[in-house]
C-alpha positions in Angstrom: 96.8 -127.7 -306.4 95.3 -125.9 -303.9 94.5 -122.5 -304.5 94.3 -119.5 -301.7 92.2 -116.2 -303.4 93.0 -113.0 -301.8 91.5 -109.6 -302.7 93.3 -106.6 -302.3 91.3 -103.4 -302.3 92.6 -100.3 -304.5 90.0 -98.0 -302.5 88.6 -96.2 -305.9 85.6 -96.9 -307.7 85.4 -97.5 -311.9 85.4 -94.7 -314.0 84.8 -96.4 -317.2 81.9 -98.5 -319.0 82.3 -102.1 -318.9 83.0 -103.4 -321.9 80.0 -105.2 -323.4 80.9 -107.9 -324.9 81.0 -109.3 -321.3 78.3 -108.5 -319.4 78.3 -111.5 -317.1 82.2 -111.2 -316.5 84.8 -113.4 -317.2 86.3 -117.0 -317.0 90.0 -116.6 -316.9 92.0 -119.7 -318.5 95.8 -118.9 -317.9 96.7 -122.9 -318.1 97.5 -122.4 -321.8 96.4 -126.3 -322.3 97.8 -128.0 -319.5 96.9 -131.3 -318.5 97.5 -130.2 -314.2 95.0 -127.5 -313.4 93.2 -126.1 -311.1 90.5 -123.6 -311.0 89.3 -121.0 -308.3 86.0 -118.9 -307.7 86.7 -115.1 -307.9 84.5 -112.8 -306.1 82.1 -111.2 -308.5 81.7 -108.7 -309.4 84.9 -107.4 -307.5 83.5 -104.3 -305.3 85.7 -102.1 -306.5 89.2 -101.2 -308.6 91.9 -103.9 -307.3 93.8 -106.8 -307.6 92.9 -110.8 -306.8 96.2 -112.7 -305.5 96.0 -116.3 -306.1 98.6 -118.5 -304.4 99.0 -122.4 -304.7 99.9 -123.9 -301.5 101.0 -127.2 -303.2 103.5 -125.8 -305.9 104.1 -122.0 -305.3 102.1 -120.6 -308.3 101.5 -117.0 -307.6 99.7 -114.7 -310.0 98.1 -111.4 -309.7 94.4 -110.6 -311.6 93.2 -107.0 -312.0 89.6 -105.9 -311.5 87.7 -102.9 -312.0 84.7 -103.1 -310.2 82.5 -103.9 -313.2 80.1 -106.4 -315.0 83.4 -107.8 -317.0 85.5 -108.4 -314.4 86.6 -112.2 -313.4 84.8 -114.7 -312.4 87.3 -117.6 -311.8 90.4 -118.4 -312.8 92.1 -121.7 -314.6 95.9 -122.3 -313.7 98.6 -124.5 -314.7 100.4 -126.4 -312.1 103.7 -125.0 -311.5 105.2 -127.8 -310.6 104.2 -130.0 -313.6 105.9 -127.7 -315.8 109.4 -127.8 -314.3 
């Protein structure tokens, strides 16, 4: 796979605390096991409230990942192949 990140900016800043038990964000797995996966840097700590939209060129994966602007936001993201699964 081959995996474009784009970050889309909601223009408004956290309001509430980061939740703790992550202070050094998150690794996202979504590939629920799979065997075909691939995995993408997120930028972190997003700068603000928004949204990352990961694309795979090779298969046509799309997914959306929200972010607040905060300590436990994503870090990277794990995905299945879409095209392994059909």
């Amino acid at each position: 796979m081959s995996l474009h990140v784009k970050w889309h900016d909601g223009g408004v800043w956290p309001t509430q605390r980061p939740n703790p038990a992550y202070p050094h964000g998150v690794d996202l797995d979504l590939s629920d096991g799979a065997a075909d996966t691939c995995t993408a840097p997120l930028q972190y700590p997003a700068p603000r409230i928004g949204k990352f939209e990961i694309t795979c060129r090779a298969c046509g994966l799309r997914t959306i990942v929200t972010t607040a602007g905060r300590p436990d936001d994503p870090r990277s993201i794990i995905v299945a192949c879409k095209a392994a699964r059909l």
